[in-house]
PyMOL Python script that loads the backbone (N, CA, C, O; Angstrom):
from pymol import cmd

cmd.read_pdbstr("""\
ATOM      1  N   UNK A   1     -79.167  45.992 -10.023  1.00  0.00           N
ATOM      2  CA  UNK A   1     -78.260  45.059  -9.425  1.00  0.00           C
ATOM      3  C   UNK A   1     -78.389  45.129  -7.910  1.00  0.00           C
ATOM      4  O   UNK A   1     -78.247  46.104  -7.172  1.00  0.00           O
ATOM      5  N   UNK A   2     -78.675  43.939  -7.638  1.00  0.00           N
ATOM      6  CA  UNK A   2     -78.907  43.993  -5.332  1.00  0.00           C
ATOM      7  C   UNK A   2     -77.305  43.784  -4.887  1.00  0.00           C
ATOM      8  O   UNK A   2     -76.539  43.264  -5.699  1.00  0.00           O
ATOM      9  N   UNK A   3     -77.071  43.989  -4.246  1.00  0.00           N
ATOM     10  CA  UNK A   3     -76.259  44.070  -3.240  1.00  0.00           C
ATOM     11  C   UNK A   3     -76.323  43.331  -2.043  1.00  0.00           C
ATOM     12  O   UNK A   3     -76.804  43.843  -1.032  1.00  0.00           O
ATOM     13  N   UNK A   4     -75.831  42.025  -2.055  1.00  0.00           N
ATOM     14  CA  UNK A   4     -75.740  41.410  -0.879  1.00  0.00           C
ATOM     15  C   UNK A   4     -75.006  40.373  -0.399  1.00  0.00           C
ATOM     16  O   UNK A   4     -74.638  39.418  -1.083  1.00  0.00           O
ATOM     17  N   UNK A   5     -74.681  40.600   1.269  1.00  0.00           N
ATOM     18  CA  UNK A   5     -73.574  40.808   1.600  1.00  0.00           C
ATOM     19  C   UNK A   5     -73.347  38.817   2.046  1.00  0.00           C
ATOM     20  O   UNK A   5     -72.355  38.089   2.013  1.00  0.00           O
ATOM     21  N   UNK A   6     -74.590  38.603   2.367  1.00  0.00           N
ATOM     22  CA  UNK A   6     -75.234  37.402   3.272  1.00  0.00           C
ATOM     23  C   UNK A   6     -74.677  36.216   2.304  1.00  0.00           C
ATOM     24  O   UNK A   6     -74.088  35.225   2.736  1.00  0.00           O
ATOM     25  N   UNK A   7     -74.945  36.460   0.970  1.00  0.00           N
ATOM     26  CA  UNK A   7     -75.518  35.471   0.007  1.00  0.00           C
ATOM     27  C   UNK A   7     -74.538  34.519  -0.384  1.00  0.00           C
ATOM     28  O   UNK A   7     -74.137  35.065  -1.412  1.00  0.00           O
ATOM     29  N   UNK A   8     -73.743  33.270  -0.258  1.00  0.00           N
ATOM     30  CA  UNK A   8     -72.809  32.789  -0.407  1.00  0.00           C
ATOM     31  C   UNK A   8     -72.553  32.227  -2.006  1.00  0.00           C
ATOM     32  O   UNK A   8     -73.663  32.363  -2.521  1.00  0.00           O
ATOM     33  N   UNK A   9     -71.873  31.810  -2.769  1.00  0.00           N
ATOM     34  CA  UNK A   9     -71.883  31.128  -3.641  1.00  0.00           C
ATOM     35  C   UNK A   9     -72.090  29.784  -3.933  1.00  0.00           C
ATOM     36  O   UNK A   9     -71.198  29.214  -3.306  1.00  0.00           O
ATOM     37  N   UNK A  10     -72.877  28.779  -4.637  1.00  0.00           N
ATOM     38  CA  UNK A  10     -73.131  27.270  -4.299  1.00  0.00           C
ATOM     39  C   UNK A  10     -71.455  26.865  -4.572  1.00  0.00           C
ATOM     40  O   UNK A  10     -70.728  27.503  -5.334  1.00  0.00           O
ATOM     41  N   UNK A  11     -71.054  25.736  -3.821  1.00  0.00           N
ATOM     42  CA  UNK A  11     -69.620  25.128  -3.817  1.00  0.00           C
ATOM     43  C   UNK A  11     -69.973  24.434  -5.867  1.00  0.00           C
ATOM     44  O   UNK A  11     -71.052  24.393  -6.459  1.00  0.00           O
ATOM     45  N   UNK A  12     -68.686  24.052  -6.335  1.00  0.00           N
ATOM     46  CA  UNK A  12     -68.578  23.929  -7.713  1.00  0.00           C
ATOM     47  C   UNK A  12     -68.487  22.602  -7.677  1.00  0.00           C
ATOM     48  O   UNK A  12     -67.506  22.102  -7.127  1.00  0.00           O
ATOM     49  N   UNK A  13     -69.365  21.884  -8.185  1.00  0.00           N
ATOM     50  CA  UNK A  13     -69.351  20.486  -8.299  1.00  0.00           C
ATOM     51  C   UNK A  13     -68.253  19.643  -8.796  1.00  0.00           C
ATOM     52  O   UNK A  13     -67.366  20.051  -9.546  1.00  0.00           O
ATOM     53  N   UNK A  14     -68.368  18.328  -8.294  1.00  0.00           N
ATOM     54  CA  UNK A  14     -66.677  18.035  -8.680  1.00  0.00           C
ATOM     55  C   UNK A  14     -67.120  16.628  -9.444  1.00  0.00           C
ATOM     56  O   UNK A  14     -67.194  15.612  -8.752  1.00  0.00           O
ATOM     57  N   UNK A  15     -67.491  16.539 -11.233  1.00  0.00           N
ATOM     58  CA  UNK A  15     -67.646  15.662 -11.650  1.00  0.00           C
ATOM     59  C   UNK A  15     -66.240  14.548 -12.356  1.00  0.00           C
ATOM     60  O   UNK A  15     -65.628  14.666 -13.418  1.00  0.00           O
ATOM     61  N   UNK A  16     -66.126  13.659 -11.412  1.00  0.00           N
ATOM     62  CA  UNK A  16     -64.509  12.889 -12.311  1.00  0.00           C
ATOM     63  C   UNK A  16     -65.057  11.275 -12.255  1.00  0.00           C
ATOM     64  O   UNK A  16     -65.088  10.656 -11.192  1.00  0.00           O
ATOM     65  N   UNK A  17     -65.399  10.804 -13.291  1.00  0.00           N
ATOM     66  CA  UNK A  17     -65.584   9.625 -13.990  1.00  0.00           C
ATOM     67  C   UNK A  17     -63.802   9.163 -14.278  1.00  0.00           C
ATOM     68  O   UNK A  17     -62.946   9.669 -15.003  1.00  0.00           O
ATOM     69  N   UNK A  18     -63.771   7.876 -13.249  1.00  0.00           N
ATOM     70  CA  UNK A  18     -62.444   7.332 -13.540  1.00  0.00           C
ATOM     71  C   UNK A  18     -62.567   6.549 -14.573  1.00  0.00           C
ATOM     72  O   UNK A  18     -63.636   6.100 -14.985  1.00  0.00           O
ATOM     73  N   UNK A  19     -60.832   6.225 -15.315  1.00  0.00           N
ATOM     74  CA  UNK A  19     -60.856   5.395 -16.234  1.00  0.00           C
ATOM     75  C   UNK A  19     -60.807   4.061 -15.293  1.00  0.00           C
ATOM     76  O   UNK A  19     -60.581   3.944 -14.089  1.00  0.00           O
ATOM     77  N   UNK A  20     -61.091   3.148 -16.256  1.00  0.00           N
ATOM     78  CA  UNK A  20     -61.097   1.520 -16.057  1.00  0.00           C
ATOM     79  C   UNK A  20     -61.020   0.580 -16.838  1.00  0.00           C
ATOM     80  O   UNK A  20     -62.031  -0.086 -17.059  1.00  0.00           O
ATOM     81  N   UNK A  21     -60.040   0.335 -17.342  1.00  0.00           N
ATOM     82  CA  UNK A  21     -59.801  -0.779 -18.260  1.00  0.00           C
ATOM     83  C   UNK A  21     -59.613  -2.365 -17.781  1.00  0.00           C
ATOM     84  O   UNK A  21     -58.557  -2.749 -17.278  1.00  0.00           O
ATOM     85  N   UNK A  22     -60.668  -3.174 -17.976  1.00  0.00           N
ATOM     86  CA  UNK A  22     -60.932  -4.187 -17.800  1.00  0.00           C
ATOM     87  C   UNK A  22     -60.619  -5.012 -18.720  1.00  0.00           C
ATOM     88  O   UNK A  22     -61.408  -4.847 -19.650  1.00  0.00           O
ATOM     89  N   UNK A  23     -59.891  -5.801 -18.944  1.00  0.00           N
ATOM     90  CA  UNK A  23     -59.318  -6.396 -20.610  1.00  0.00           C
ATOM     91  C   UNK A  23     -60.214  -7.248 -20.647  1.00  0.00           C
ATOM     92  O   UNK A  23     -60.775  -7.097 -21.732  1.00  0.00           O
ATOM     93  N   UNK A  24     -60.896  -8.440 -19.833  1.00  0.00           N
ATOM     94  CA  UNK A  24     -61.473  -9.486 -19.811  1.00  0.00           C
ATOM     95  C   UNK A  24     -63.273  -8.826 -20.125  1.00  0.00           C
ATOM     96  O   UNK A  24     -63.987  -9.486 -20.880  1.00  0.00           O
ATOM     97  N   UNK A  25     -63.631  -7.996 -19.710  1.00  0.00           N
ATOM     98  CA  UNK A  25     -64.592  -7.506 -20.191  1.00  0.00           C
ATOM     99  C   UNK A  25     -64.566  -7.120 -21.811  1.00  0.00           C
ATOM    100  O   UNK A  25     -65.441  -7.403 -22.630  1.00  0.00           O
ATOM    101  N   UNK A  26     -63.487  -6.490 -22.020  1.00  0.00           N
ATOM    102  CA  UNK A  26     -63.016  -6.331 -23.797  1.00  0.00           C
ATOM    103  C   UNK A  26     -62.934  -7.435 -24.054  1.00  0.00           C
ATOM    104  O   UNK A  26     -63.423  -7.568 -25.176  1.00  0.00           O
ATOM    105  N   UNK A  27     -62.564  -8.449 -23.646  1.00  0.00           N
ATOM    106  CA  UNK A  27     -62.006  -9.366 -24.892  1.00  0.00           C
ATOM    107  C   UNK A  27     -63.789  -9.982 -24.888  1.00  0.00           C
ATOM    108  O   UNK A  27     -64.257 -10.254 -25.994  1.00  0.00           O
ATOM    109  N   UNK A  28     -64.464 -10.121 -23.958  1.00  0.00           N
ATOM    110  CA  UNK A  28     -65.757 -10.392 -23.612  1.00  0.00           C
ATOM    111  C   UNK A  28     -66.719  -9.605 -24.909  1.00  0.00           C
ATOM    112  O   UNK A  28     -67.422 -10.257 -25.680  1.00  0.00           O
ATOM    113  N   UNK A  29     -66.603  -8.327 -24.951  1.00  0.00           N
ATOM    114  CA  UNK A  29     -67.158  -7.551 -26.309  1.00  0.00           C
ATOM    115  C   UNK A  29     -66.691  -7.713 -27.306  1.00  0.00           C
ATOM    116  O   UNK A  29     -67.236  -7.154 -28.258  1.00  0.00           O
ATOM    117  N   UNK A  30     -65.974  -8.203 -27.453  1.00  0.00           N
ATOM    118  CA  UNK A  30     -64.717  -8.708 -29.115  1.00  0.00           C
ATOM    119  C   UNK A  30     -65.890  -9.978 -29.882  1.00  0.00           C
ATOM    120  O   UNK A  30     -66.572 -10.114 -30.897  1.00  0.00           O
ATOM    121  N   UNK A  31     -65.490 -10.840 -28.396  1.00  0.00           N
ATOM    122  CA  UNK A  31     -66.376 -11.786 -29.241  1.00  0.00           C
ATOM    123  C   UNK A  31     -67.640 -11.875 -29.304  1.00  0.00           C
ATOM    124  O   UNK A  31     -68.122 -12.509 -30.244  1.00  0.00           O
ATOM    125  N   UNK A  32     -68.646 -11.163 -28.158  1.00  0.00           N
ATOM    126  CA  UNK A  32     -69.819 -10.575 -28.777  1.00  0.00           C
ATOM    127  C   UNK A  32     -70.278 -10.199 -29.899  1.00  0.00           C
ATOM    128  O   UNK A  32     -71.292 -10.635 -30.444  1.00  0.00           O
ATOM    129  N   UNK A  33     -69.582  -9.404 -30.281  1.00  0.00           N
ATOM    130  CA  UNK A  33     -69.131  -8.525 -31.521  1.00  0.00           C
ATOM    131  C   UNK A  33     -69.164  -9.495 -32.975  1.00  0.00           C
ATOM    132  O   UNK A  33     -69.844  -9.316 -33.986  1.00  0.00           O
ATOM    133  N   UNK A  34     -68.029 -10.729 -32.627  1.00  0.00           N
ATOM    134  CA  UNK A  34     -67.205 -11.345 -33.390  1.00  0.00           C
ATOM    135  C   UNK A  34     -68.944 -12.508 -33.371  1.00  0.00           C
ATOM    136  O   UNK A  34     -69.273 -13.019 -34.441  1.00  0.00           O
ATOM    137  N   UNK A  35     -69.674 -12.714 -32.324  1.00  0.00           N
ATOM    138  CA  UNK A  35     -70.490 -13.804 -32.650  1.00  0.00           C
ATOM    139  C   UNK A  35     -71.623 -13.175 -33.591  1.00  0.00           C
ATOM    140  O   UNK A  35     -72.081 -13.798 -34.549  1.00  0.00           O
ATOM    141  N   UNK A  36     -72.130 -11.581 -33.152  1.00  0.00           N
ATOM    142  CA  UNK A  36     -72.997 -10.649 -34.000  1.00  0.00           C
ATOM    143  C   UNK A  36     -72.731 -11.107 -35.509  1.00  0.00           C
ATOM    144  O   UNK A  36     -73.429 -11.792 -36.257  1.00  0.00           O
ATOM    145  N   UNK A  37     -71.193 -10.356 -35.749  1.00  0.00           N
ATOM    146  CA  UNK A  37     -71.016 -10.540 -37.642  1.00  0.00           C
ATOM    147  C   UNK A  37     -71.212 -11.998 -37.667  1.00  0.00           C
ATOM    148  O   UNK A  37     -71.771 -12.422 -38.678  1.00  0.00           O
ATOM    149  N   UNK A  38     -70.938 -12.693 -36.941  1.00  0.00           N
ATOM    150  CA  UNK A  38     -71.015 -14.381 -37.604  1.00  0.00           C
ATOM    151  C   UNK A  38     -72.284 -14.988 -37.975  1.00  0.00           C
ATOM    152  O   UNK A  38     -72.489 -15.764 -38.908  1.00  0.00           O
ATOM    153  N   UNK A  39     -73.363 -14.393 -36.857  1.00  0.00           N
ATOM    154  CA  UNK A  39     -74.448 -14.829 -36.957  1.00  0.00           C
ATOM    155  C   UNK A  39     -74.678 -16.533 -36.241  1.00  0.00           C
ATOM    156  O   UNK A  39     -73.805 -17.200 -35.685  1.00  0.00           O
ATOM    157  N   UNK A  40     -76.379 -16.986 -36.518  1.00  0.00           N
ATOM    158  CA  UNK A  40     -75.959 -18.315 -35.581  1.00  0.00           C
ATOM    159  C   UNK A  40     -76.291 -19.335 -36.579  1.00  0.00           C
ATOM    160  O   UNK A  40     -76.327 -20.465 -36.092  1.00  0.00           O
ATOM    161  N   UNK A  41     -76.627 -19.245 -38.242  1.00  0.00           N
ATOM    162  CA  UNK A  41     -76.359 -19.913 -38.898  1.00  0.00           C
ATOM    163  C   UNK A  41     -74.503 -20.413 -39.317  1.00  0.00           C
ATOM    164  O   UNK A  41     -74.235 -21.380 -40.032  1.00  0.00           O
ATOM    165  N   UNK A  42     -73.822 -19.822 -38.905  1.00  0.00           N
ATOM    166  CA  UNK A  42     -72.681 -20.477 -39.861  1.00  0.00           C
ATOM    167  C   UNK A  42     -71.845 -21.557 -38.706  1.00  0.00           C
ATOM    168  O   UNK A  42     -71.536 -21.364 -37.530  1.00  0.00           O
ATOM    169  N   UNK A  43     -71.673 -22.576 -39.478  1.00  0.00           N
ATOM    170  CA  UNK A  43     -71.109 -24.391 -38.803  1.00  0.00           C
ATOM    171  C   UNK A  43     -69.664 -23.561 -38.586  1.00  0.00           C
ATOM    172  O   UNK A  43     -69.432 -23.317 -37.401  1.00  0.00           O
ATOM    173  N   UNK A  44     -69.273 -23.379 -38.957  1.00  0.00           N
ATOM    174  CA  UNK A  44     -67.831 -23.263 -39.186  1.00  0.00           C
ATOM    175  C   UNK A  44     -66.933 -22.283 -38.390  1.00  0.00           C
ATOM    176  O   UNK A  44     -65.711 -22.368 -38.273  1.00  0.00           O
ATOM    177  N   UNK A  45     -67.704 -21.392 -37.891  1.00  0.00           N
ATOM    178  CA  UNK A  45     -67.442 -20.474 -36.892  1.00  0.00           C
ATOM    179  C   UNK A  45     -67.768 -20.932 -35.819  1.00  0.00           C
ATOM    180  O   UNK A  45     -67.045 -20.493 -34.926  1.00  0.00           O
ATOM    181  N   UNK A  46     -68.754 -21.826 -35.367  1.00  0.00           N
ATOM    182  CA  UNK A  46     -68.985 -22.602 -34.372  1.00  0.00           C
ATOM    183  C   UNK A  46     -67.735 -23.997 -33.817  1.00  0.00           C
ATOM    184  O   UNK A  46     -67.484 -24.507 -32.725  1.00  0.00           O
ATOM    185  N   UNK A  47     -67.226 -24.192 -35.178  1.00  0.00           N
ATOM    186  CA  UNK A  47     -66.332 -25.691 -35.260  1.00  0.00           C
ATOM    187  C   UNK A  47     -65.022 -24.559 -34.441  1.00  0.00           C
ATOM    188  O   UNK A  47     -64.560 -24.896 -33.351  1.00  0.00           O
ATOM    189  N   UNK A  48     -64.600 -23.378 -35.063  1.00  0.00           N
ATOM    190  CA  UNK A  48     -63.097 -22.915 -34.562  1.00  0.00           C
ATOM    191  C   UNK A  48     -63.475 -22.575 -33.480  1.00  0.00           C
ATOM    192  O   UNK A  48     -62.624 -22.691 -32.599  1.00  0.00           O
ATOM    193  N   UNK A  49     -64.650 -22.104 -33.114  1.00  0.00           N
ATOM    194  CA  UNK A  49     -64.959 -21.597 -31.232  1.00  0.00           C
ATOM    195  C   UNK A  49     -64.765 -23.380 -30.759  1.00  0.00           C
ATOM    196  O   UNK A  49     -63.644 -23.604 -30.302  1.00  0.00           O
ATOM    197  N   UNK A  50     -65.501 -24.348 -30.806  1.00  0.00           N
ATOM    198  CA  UNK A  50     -65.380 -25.288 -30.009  1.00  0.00           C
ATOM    199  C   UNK A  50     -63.698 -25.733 -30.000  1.00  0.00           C
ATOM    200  O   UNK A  50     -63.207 -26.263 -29.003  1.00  0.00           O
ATOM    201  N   UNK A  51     -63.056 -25.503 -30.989  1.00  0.00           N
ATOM    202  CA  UNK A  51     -61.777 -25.985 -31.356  1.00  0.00           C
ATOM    203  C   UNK A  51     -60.738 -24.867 -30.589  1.00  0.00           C
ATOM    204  O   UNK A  51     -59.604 -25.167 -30.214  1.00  0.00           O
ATOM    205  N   UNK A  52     -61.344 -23.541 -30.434  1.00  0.00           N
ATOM    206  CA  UNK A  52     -60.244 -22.963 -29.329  1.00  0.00           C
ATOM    207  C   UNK A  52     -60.698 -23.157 -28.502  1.00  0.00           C
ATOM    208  O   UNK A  52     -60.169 -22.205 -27.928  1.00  0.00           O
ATOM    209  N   UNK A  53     -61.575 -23.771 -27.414  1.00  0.00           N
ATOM    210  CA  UNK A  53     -62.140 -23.695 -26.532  1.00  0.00           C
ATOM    211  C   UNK A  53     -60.966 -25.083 -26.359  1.00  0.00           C
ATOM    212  O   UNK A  53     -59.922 -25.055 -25.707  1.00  0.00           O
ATOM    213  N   UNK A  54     -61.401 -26.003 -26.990  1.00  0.00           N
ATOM    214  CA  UNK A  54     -60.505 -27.446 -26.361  1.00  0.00           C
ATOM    215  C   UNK A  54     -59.094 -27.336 -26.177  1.00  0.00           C
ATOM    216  O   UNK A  54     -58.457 -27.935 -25.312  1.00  0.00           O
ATOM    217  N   UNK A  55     -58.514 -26.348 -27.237  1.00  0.00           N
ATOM    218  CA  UNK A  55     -57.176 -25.854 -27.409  1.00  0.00           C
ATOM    219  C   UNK A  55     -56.683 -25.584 -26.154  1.00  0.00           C
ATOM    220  O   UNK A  55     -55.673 -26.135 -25.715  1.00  0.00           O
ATOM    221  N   UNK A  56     -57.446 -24.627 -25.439  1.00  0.00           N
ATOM    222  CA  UNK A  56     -57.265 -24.130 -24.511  1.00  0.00           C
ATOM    223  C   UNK A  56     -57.180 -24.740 -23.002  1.00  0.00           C
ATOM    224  O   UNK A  56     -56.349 -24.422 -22.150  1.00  0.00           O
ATOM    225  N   UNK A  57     -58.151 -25.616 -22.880  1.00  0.00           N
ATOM    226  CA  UNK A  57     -58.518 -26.830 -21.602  1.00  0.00           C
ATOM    227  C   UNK A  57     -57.059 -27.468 -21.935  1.00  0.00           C
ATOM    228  O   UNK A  57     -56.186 -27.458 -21.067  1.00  0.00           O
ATOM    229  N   UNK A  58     -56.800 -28.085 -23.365  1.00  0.00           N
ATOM    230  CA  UNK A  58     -55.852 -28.903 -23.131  1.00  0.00           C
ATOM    231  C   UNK A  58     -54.325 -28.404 -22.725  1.00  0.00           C
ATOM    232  O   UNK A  58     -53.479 -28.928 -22.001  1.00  0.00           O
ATOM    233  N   UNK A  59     -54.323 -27.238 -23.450  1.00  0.00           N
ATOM    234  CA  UNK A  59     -52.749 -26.431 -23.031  1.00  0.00           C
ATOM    235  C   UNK A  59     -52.836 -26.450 -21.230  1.00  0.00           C
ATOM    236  O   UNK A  59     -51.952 -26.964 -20.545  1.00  0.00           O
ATOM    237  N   UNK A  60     -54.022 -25.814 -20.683  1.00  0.00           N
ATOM    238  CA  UNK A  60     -54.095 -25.927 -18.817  1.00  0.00           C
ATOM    239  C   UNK A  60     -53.659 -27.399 -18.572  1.00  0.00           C
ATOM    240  O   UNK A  60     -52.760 -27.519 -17.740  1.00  0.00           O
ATOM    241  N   UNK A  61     -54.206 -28.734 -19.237  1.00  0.00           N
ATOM    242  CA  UNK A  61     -54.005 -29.644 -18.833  1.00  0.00           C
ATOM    243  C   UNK A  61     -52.569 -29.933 -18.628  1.00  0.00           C
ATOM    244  O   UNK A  61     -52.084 -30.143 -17.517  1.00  0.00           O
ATOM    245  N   UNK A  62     -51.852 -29.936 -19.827  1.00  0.00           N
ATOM    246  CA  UNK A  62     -50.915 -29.977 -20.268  1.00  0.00           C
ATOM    247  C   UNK A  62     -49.894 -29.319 -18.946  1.00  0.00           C
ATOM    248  O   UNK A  62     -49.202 -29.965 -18.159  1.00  0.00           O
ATOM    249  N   UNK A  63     -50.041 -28.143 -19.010  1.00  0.00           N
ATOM    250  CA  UNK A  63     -49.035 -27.511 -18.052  1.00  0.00           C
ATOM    251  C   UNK A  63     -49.241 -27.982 -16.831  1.00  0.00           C
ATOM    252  O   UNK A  63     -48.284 -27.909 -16.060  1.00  0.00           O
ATOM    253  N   UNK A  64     -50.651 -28.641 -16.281  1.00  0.00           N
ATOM    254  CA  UNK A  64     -50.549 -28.981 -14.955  1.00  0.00           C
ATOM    255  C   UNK A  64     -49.593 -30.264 -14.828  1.00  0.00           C
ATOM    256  O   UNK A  64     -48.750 -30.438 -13.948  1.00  0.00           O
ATOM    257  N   UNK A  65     -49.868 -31.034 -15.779  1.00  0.00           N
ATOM    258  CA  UNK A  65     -49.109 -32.288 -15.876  1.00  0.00           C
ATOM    259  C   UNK A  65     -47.699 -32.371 -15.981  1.00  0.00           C
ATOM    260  O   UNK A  65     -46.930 -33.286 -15.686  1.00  0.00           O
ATOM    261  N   UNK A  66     -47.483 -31.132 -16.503  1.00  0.00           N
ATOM    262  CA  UNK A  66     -46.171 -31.533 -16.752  1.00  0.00           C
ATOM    263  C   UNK A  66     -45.270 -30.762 -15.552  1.00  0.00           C
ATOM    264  O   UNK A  66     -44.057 -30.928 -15.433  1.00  0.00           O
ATOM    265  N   UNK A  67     -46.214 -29.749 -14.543  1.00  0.00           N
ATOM    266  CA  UNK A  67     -45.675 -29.480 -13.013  1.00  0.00           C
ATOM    267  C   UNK A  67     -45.888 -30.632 -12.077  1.00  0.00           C
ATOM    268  O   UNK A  67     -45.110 -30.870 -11.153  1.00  0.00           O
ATOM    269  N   UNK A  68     -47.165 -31.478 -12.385  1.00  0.00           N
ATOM    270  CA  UNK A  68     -46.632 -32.885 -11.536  1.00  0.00           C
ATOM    271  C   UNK A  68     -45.438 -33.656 -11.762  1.00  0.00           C
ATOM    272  O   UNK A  68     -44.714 -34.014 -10.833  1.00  0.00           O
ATOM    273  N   UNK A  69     -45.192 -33.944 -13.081  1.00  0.00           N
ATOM    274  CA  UNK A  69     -44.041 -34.526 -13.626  1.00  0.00           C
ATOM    275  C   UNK A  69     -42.687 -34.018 -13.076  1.00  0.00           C
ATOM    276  O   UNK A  69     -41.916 -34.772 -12.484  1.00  0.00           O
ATOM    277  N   UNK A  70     -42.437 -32.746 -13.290  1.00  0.00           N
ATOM    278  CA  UNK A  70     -41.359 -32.089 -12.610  1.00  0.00           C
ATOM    279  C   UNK A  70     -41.364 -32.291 -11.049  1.00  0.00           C
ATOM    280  O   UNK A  70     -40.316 -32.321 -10.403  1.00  0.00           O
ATOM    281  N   UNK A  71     -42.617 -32.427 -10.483  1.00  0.00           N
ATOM    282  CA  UNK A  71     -42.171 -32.642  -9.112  1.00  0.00           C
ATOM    283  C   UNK A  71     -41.817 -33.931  -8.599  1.00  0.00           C
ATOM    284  O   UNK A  71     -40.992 -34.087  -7.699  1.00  0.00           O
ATOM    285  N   UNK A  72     -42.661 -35.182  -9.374  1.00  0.00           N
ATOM    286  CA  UNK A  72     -42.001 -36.445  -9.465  1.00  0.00           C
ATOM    287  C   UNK A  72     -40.513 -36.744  -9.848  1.00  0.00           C
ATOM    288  O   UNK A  72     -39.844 -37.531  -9.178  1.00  0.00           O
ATOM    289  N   UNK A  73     -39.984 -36.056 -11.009  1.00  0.00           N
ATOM    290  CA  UNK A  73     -38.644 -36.729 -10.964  1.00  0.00           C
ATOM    291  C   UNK A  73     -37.756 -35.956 -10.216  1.00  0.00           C
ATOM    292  O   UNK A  73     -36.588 -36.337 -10.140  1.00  0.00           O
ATOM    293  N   UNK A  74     -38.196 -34.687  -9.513  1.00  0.00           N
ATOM    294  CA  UNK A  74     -37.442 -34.039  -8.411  1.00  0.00           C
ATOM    295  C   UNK A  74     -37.158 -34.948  -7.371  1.00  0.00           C
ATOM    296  O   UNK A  74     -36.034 -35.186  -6.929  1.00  0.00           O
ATOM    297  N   UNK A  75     -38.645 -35.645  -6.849  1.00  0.00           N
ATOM    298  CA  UNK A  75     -38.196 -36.512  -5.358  1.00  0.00           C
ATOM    299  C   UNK A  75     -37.600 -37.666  -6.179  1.00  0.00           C
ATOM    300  O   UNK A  75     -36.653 -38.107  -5.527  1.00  0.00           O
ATOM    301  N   UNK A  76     -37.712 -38.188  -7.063  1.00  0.00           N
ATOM    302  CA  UNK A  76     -36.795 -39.500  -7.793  1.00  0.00           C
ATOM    303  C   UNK A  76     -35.053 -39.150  -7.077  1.00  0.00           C
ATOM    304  O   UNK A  76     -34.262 -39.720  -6.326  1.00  0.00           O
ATOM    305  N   UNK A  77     -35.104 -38.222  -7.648  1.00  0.00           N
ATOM    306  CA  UNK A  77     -33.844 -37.689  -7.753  1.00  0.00           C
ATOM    307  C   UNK A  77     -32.851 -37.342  -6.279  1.00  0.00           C
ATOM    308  O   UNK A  77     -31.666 -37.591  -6.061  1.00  0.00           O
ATOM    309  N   UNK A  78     -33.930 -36.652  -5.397  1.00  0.00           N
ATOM    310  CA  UNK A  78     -33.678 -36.298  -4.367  1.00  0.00           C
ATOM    311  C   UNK A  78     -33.491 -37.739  -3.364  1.00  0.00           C
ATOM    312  O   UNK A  78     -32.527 -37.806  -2.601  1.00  0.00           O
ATOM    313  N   UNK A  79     -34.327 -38.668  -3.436  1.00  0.00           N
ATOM    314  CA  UNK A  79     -34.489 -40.096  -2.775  1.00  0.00           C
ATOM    315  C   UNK A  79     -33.221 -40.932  -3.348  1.00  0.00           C
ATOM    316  O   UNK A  79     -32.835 -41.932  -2.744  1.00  0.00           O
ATOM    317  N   UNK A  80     -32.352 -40.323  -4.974  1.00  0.00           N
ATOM    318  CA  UNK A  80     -31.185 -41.437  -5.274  1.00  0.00           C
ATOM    319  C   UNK A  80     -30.059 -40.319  -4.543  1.00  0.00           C
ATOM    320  O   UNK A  80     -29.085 -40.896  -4.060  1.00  0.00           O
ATOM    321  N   UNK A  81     -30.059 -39.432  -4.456  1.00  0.00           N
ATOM    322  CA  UNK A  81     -29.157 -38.491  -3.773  1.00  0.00           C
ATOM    323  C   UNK A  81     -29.060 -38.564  -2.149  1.00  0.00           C
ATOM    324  O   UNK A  81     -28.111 -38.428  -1.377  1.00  0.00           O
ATOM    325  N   UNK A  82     -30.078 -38.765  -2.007  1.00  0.00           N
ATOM    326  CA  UNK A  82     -29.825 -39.310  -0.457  1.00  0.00           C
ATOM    327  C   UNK A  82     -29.563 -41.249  -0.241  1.00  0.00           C
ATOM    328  O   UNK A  82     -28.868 -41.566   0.725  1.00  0.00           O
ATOM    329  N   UNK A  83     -29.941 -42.027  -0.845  1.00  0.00           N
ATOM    330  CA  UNK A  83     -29.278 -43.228  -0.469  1.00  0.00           C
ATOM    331  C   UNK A  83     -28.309 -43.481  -1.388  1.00  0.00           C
ATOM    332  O   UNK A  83     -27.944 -44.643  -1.566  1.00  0.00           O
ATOM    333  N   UNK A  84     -27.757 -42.438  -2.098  1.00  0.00           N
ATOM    334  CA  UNK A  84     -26.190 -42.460  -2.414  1.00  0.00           C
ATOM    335  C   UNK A  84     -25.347 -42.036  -1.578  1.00  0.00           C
ATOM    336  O   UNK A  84     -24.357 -42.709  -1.291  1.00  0.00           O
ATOM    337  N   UNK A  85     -25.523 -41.174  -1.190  1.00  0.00           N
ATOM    338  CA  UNK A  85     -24.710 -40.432   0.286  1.00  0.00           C
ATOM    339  C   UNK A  85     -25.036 -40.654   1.403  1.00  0.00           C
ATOM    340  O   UNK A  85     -24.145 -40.785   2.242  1.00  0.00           O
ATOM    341  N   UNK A  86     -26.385 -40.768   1.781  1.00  0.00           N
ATOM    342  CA  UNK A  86     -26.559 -41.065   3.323  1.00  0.00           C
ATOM    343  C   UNK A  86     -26.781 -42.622   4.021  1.00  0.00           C
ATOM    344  O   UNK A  86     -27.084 -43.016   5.147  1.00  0.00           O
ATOM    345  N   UNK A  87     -26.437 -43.322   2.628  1.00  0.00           N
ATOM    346  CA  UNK A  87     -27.293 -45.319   3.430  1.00  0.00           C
ATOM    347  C   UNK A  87     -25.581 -46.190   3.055  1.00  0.00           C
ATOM    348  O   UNK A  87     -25.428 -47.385   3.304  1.00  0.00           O
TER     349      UNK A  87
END
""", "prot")
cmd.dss("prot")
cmd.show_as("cartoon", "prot")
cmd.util.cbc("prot")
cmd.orient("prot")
């Protein structure tokens, strides 16, 4: 056994892999996954993807329209509230 006095110890490495949960990346492997078992013969799995896909455009549509709407009969409202009281 040597003896020495000089010789320092190497510092202890510091390995930490953070977590990260990305949901949109998961839901991204779901249906990867979900297109794998389906395969690219079957119609019918193709018909409910195009059919949530439109589902989906139209619900955005939907809600945008119906925040224009709300802001239209706001000034309706606001324009009979003022030449009721102020004209």
């Amino acid at each position: 056994m040597q003896i020495v006095f000089l010789r320092r110890p190497k510092p202890k490495s510091f390995e930490y892999k953070p977590l990260y949960y990305n949901e949109e990346k998961e839901r991204q492997e779901k249906r990867r996954q979900e297109l794998e078992k389906a395969g690219t013969g079957d119609t019918s799995f193709m018909r409910g993807e195009i059919d949530r896909r439109w589902r989906k455009v139209d619900r955005q549509n939907r809600s945008k329209a119906r925040g224009a709407n709300l802001l239209v009969y706001l000034l309706i409202v606001a324009l009979l509230v003022y030449f009721i009281f102020f004209v």
